[in-house]
C-alpha positions as CSV (number, residue, x, y, z in Angstrom):
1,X,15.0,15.8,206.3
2,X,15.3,17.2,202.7
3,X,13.4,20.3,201.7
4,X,10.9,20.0,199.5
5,X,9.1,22.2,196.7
6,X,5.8,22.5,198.4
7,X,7.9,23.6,201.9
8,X,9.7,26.1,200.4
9,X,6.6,27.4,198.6
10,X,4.4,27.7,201.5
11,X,7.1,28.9,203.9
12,X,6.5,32.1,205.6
13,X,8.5,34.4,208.0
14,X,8.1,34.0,212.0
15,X,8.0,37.6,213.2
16,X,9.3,36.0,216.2
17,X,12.4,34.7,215.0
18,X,13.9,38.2,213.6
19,X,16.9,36.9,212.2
20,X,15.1,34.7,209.7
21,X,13.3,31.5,209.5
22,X,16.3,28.8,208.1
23,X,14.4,25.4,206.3
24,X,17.2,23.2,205.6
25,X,18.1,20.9,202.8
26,X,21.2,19.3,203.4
27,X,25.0,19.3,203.0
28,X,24.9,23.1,204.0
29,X,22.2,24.8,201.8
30,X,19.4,26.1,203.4
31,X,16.4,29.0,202.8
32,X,16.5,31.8,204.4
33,X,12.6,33.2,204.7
34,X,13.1,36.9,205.5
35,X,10.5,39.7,205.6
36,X,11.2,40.7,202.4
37,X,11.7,37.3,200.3
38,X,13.6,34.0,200.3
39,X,16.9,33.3,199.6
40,X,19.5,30.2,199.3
41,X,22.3,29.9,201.0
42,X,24.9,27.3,202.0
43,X,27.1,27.3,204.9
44,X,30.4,25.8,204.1
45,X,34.3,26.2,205.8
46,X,37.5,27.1,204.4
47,X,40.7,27.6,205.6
48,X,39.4,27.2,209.2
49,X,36.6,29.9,208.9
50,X,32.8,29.7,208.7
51,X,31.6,31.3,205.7
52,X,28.1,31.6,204.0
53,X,27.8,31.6,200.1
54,X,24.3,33.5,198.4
55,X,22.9,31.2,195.6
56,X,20.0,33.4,194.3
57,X,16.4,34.1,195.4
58,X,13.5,31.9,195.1
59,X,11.6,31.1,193.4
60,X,13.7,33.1,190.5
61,X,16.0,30.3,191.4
62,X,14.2,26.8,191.8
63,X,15.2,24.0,194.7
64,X,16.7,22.2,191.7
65,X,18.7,24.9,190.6
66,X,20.1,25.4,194.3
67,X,21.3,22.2,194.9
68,X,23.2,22.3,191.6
69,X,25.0,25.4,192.7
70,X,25.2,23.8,195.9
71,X,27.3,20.9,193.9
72,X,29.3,22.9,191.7
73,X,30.2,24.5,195.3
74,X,31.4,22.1,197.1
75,X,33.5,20.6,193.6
76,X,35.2,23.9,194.1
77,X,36.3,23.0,197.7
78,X,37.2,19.8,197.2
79,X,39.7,21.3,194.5
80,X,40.6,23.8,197.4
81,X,38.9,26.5,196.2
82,X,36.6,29.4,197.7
83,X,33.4,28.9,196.2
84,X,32.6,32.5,197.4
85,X,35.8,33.8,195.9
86,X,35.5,31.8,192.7
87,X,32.0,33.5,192.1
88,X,33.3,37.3,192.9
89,X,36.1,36.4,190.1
90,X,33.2,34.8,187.6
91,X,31.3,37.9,188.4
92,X,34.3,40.3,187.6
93,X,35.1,38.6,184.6
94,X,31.9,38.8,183.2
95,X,32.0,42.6,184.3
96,X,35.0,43.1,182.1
97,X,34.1,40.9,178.9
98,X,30.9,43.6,179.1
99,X,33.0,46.2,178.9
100,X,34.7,44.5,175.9
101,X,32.3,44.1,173.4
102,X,32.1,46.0,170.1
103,X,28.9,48.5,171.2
104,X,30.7,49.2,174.9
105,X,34.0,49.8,173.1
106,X,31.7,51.8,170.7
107,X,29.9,54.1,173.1
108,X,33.1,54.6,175.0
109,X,34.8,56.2,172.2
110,X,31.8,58.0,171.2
111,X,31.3,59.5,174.7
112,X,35.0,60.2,174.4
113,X,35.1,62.0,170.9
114,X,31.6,63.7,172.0
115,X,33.1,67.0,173.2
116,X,35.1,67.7,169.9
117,X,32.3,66.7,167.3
118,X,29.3,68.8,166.2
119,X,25.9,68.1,167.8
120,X,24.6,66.8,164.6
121,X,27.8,64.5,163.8
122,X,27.6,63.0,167.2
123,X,24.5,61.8,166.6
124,X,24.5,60.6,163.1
125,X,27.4,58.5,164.2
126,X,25.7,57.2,167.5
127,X,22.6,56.4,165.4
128,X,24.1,54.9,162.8
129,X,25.7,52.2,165.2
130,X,22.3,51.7,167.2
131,X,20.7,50.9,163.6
132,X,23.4,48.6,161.7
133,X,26.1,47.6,163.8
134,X,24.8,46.8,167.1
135,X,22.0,44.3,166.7
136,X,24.8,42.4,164.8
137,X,27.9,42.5,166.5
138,X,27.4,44.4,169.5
139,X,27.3,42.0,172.1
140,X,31.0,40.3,170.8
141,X,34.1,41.0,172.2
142,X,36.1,42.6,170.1
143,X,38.8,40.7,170.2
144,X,36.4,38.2,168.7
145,X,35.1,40.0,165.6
146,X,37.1,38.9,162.5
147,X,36.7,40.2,159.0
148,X,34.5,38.0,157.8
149,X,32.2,38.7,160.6
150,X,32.3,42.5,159.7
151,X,32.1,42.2,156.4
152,X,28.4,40.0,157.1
153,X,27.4,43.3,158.9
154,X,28.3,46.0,156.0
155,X,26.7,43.8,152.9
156,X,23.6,43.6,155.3
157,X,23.7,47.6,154.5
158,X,24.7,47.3,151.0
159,X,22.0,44.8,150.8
160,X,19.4,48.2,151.4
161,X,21.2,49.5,148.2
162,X,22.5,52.7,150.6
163,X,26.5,51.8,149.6
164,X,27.6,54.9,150.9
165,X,26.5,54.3,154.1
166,X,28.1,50.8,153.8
167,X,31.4,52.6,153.5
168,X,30.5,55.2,156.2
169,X,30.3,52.0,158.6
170,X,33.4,50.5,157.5
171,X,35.1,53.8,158.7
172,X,33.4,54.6,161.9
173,X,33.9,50.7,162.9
174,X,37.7,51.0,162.5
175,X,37.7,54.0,164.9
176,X,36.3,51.9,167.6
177,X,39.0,49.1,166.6
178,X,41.6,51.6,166.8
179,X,40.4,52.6,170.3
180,X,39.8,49.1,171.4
181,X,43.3,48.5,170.4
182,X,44.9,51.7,172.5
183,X,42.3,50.7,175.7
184,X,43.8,46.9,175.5
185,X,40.4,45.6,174.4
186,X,42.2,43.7,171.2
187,X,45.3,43.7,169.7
188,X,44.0,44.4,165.5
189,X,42.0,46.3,163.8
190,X,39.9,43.7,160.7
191,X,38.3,46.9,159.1
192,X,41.6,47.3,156.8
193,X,41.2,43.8,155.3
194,X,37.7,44.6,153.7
195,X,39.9,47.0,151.5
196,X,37.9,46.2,148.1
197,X,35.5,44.2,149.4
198,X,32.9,46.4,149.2
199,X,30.7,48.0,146.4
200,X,32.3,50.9,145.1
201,X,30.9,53.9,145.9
202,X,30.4,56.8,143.7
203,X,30.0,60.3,145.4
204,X,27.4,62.0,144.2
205,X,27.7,65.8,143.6
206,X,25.3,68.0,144.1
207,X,23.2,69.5,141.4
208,X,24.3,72.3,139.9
209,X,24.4,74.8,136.5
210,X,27.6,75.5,135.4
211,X,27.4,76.3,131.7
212,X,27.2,80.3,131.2
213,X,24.0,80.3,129.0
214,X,22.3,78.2,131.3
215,X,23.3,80.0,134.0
216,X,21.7,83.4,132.4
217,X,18.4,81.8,132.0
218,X,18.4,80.5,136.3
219,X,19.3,84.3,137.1
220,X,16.3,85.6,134.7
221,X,14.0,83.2,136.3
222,X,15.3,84.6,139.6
223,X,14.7,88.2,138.4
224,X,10.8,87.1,137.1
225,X,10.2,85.1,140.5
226,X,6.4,85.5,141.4
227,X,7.0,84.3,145.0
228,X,7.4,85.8,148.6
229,X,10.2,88.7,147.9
230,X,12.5,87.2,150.5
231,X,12.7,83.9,148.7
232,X,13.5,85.8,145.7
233,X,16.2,87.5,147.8
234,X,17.4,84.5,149.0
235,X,18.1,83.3,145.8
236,X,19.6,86.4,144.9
237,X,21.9,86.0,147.7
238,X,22.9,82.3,147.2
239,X,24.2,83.1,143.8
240,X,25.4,86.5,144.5
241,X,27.5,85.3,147.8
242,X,27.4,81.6,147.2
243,X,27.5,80.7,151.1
244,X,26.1,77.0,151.9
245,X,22.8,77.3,152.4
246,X,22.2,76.7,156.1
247,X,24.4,79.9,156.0
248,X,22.5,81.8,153.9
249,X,18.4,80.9,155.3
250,X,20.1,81.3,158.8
251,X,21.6,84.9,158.0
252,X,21.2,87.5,161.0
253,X,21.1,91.4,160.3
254,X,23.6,91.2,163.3
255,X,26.2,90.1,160.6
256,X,25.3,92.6,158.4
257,X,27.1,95.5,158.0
258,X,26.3,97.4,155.3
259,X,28.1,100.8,155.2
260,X,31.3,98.0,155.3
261,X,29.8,96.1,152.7
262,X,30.7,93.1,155.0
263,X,29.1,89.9,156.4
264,X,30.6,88.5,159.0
265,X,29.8,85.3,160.1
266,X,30.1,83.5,163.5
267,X,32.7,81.0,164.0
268,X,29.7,79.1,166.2
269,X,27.5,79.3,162.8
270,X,30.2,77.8,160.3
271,X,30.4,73.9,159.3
272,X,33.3,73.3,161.7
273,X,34.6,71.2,164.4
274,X,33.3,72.1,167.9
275,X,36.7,73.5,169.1
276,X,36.9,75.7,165.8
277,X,33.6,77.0,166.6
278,X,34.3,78.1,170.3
279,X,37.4,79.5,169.5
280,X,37.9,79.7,165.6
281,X,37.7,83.2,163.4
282,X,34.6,84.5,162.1
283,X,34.0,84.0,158.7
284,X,34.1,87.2,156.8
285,X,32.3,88.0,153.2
286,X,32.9,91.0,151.5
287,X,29.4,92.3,149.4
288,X,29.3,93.5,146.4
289,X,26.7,96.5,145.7
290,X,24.6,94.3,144.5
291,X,24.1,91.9,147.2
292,X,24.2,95.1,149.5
293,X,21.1,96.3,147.3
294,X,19.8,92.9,148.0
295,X,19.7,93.3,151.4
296,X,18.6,97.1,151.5
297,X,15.7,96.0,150.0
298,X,14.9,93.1,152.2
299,X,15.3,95.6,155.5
300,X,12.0,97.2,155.5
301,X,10.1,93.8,155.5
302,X,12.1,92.1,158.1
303,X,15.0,94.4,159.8
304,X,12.9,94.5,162.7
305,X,14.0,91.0,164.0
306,X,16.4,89.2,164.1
307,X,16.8,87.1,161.0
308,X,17.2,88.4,157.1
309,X,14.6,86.0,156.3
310,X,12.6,84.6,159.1
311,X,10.2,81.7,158.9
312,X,7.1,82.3,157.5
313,X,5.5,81.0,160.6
314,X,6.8,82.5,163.5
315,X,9.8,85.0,163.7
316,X,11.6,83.2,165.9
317,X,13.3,80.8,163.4
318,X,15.1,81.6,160.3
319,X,13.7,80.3,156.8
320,X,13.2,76.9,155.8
321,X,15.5,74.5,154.5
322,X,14.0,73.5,151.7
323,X,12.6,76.7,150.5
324,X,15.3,77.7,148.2
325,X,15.1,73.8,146.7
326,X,11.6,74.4,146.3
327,X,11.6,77.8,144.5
328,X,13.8,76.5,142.1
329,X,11.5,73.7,141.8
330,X,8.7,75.9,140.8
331,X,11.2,78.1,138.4
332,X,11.2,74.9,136.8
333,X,14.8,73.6,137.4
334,X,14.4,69.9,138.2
335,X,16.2,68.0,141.4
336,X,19.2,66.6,138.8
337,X,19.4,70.4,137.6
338,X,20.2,72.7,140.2
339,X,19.8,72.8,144.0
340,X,20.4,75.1,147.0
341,X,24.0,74.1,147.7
342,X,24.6,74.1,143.4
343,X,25.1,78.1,143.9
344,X,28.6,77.1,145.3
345,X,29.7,75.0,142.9
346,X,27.8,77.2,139.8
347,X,30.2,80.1,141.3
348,X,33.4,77.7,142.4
349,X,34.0,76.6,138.3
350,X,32.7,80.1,136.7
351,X,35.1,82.3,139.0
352,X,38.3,80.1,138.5
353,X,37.2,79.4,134.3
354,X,36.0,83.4,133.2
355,X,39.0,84.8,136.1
356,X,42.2,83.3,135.9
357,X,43.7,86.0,137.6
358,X,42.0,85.1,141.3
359,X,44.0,82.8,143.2
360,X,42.5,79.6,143.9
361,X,42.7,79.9,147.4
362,X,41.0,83.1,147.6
363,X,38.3,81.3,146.2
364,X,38.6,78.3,148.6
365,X,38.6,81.2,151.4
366,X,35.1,82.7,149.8
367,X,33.5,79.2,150.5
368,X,35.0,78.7,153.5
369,X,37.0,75.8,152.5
370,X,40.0,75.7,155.5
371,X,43.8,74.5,154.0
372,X,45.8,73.8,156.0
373,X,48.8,75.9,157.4
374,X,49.8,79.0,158.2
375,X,49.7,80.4,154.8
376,X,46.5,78.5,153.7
377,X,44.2,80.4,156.6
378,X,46.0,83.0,156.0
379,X,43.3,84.0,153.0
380,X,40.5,84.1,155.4
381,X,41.8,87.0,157.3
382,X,40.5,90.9,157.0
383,X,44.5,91.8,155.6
384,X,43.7,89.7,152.6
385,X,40.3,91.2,152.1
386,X,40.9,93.5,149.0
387,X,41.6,90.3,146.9
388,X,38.3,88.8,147.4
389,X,36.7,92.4,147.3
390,X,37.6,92.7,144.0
391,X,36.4,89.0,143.1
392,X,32.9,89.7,144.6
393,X,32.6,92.7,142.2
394,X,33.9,90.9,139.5
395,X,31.6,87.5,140.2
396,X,28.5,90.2,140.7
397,X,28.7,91.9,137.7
398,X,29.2,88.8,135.4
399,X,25.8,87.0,136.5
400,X,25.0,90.4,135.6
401,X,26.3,90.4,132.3
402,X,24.9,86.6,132.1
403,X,21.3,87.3,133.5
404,X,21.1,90.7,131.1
405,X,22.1,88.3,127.8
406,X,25.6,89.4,126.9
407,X,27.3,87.5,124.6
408,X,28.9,84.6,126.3
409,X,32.2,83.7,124.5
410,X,32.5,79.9,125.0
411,X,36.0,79.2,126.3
412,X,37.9,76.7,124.2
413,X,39.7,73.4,126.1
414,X,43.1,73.1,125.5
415,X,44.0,70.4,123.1
């Protein structure tokens, strides 16, 4: 007799009958009631041996539903095929078309890459993938995804107005192509056919003075700042040693040495790759007397701990990121005007315009800008240090000269 619904709802397990309580249904399937649920199965022969095939757990899988499997079973064995080695192959194949999709591809790579990327990169990258990329292409293979399907993705960004992040994607996507391709996932990369396709994007530099007379009124502002004295400092510092900025709020007195007139940064503290901060140089910056005045003055008030300018809440953390930005907000220097990380560029034009004398490169070294080579580096070691000595003097005392009113002499373009 078949089973029916209502018999396979109301069954229950015979304590007496251990092994399970079997309620058949014909042509091999059966339930199996068991202390802990009900399952189908179907008992079927091949090649001369007894064998036993799982179709699922009811109710999760219906009476209906397991005589259809039970069908699509025996259709397998009358084509001479294992029904129970068919479904370890199905389930295998589906294993591996998981582990081809764009996001597992994606993740892979990421968890590959990991180890060599800052903390901050790796997750910028992993979250820009979670956000834009994912919930549309995700779940395809990647052998799948054409250009076309890519390019839907991206103008879905562009379509937030955030272009540049657009173009980010564009990038970070052919990295997992290229990886896809070297782990046999695909066999092409569609990022490089979207060449053009996209809005153009314009980089957009940060703010910063870089006209002399300008520049004088900034440093007299700085001079007059009404503020806490260690922001004034700080600004001080950022145009006298023109640092980037994390650099700068995140200064220890551990780097300072003053008798040397030296700050030397920690290769772990730099904006560098993770294996050039475990094993790169320090980065050194020679101080001019008036930055070493700076920072003579700032001692009393916070030498004590462990940061040159500490947080005003708790000691324990260095200063603010925005507090620069904001001083020079209430100096009256708008966001388009000049910001934090402007110092750099204010000194990076000024120095290689008013000095034509200083090598370029000493003044890539000075910002920590790495060229490559031998030679390049070579700029950012302590044998090369009297070069950029003298530039640090030579920078100090002409925001001196500029923040005191000298004449400024306009320099004329060549024709």
């Amino acid at each position: 007799m078949a089973l029916t619904d209502i018999a396979a709802k109301t069954a229950k397990f015979d304590p007496t009958r251990p092994a399970g309580v079997k309620l058949t249904d014909g042509q091999g399937l059966y339930l199996l009631v068991k202390p802990a649920g009900k399952y189908w199965r179907m008992d079927y022969r091949y090649a001369d041996k007894r064998k036993t095939l799982a179709l699922g757990v009811y109710p999760a899988v219906s009476l209906a539903d397991a005589r259809k499997a039970r069908d699509a079973a025996r259709a397998l064995l009358a084509k001479d095929m294992d029904p129970a080695m068919q479904k370890r192959i199905d389930k295998a194949t589906a294993k591996t078309a998981a582990a081809n999709t764009f996001e597992a591809a994606a993740r892979e790579f990421h968890q590959v890459q990991n180890r060599g990327w800052s903390v901050s990169y790796s997750q910028k990258w992993l979250a820009h993938m979670e956000r834009d990329l994912f919930p549309k292409i995700g779940r395809l293979p990647l052998a799948d995804i054409t250009a076309p399907m890519m390019l839907d993705a991206l103008r879905r960004v562009e379509a937030r107005g955030v272009h540049d992040t657009a173009h980010t994607l564009r990038h970070m996507a052919g990295q997992v192509f290229r990886y896809g391709i070297q782990t046999g996932r695909c066999e092409r990369d569609p990022v490089p056919d979207l060449r053009g396709a996209l809005k153009p994007h314009t980089t957009k530099h940060m703010a910063a003075i870089l006209e002399p007379l300008k520049v004088g009124e900034l440093l007299r502002a700085i001079e007059g700042y009404q503020g806490s004295p260690l922001t004034c400092a700080a600004l001080k510092l950022s145009a006298l040693l023109f640092q980037r900025p994390g650099n700068i709020r995140a200064m220890e007195w551990a780097w300072v040495d003053v008798d040397k007139a030296m700050l030397t940064i920690p290769a772990e503290a730099m904006k560098r790759r993770i294996g050039d901060k475990t094993n790169g140089r320090p980065h050194l910056v020679p101080l001019a007397p008036q930055a070493v005045t700076t920072l003579q003055e700032v001692h009393p008030l916070t030498g004590h701990g462990r940061y040159v300018f500490p947080s005003s809440r708790t000691s324990d953390r260095p200063m603010s990121e925005n507090t620069v930005n904001a001083a020079l907000r209430r100096l009256g220097f708008a966001n388009d005007e000049m910001s934090a990380h402007g110092f750099r560029a204010m000194a990076r034009t000024l120095i290689a315009e008013r000095f034509p004398d200083i090598h370029q490169d000493a003044i890539e070294a000075q910002l920590a800008h790495g060229k490559s080579g031998v030679l390049g580096m070579a700029y950012d070691r302590a044998e090369y240090m009297q070069q950029r000595r003298r530039m640090m003097r030579l920078w100090a005392d002409y925001l001196d000269s500029l923040r005191d009113g000298a004449q400024v002499i306009e320099l004329r373009r060549a024709g």
